[in-house]
N, C-alpha and C positions, 0 to 999 in steps of 0.2 A: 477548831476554828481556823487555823493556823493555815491548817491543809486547806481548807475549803477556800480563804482567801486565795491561798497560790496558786488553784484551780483557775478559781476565776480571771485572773492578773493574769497567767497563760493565755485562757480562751479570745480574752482583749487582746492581744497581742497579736495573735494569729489571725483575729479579724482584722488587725490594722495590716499586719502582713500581706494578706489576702487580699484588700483592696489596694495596693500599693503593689501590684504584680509579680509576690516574692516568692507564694505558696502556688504552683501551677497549680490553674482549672483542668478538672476531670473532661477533656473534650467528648464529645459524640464521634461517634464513624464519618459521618459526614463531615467533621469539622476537622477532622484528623486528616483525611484525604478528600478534600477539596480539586476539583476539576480547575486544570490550570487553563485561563484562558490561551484557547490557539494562538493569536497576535502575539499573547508574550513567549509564546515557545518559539515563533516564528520571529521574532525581535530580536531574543535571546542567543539566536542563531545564525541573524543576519551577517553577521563577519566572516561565515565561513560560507556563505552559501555564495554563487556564480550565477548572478543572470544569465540565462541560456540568449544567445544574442540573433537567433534563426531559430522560433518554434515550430517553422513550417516544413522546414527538410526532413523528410525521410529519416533517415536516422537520426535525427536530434538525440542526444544525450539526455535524460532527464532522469537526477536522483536525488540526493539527500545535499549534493554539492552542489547540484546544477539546477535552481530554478525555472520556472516558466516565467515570463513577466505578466505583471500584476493587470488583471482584466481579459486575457489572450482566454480564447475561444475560438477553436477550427472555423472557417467559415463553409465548409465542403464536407458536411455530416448526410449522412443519410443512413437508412436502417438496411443492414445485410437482407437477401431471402436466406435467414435459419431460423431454425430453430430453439427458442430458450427454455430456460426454467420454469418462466411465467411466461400467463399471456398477456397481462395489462400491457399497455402503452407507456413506454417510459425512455428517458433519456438514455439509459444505460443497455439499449438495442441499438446504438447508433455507433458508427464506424465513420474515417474519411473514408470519404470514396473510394480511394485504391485500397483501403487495408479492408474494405466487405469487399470491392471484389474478389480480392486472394483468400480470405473469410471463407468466401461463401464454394470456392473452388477447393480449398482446402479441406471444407465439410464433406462435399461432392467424391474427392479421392478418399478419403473415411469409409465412404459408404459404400465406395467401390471396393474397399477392402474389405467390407461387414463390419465394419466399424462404427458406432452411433455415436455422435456428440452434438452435445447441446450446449447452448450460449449460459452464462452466469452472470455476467457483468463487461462491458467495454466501458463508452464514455462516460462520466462523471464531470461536472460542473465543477468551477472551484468551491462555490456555495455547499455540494453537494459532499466533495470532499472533505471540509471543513466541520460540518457535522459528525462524515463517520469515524473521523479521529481521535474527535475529540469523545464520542462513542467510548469509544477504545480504550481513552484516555482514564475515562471513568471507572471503566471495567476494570484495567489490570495496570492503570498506572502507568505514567508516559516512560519510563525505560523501557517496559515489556513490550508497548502497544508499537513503537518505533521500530520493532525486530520483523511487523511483519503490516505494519500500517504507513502511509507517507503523511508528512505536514503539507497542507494545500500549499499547492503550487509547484511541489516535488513530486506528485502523481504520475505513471506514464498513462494512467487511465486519464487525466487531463489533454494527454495528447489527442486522443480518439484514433489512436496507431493501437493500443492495448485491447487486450478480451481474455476475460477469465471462463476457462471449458470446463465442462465436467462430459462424465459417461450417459451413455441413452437411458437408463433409467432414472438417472437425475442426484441419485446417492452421492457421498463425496464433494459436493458443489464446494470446492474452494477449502477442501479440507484436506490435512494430511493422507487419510485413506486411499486419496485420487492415486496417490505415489503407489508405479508398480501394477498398476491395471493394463488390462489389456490396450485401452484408450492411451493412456498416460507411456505405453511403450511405445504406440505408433506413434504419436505427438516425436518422442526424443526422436523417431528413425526418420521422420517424413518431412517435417512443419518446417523445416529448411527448402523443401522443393517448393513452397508456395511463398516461400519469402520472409517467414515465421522463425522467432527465436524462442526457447524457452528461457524466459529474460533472467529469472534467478535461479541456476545449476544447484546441482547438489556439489557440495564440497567449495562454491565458492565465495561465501557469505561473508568473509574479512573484505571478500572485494566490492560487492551490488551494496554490501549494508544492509540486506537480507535473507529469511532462512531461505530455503530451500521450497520451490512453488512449480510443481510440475504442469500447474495449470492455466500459470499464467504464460503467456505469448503477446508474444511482441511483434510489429510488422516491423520491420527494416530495407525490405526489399530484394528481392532476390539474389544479387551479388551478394550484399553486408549479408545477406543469410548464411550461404553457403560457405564464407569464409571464416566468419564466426563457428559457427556447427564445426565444422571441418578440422579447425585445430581446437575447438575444444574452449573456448576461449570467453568471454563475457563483454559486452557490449562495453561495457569502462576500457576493458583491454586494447577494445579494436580500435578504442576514439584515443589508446595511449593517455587515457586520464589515469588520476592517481587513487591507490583504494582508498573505498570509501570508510572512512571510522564509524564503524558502528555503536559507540556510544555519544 
């Protein structure tokens, strides 16, 4: 009887424990990893980030340091003549004006070479940004998702200077694979002549804050192209900003 009492005197105990928040509850998946809202990551962040003070220039700076200000949206968007992925109608077919005309010239010299490429993604909205982050964020967790995703308002696809390519049969779209293609070697030797960067290099991800993206392009303009390209260098370098930490 002895035992049975101490039993019980136990199990009372661990009920009081347990409601009194001493015994952790066995969480769910879900409740273990919880999607952290975007404002608080962006809030959390706000001391180290820089208003970009001219999102309108050509080379604007935009990364993980350097913000967009809050509401800024191109007013000089329009859709390149190429080619994409899809065919719906969507925001992320549009370009400023100068960076689809070099776009769409750039596609042109491609195909003079027998080159095919196709559109994947340019402009994104900050609304629109702010979704696919936070996407991300769900999937693999905001350390991982940051390695190769921006927090709205740090987007260069915000600028509507940005376009992500892939090859003419569509494979690769925004994937590792793209590295090393026929497409993905003209891009390194050309996309300077049209005024185009490949905005994050291989080898220099302590600096942009990410990996390595043979497909993503950058308009800059044809000087900032050529000198960029030329010494090998990354868009933080040319503007002599400081690397970016990538945690």
């Amino acid at each position: 009887m002895k035992k049975i009492y101490s039993v019980l005197i136990l199990l009372i105990l661990l009920g009081g424990f347990w409601g009194a928040g001493w015994v952790k509850k066995q969480l769910t998946p879900e409740e273990e990893n919880p999607a952290v809202p975007v404002n608080k990551l962006e809030k959390t962040q706000s001391d180290s980030i820089n208003m970009t003070s001219n999102p309108k220039i050509i080379p604007v700076l935009v990364n993980k340091q350097h913000k967009l200000p809050e509401n800024y949206a191109p007013a000089d968007l329009v859709e390149p003549s190429i080619e994409f992925i899809f065919q719906e109608k969507s925001e992320k077919r549009k370009m400023r004006s100068e960076a689809a005309a070099a776009i769409e010239q750039l596609f042109a010299g491609a195909s003079e070479d027998g080159v095919k490429l196709l559109g994947v993604s340019a402009y994104r909205s900050h609304a629109t940004q702010e979704a696919l982050f936070q996407s991300y964020v769900k999937k693999d967790g905001y350390e991982t998702a940051q390695t190769y995703s921006a927090l709205p308002g740090t987007s260069e696809h915000e600028t509507g200077l940005a376009i992500d390519v892939t090859g003419g049969d569509g494979k690769c779209a925004a994937a590792d694979c793209f590295a090393g293609s026929t497409e993905a070697n003209w891009l390194e030797n050309h996309a300077a002549d049209y005024g185009f960067i490949i905005r994050y290099p291989k080898g220099k991800e302590e600096i942009t804050g990410y990996q390595y993206e043979p497909w993503h392009l950058r308009y800059v303009g044809k000087k900032a192209a050529a000198d960029i390209a030329g010494q090998g260098i990354t868009l933080e370098e040319y503007d002599n900003s400081v690397p970016v930490n990538t945690k």
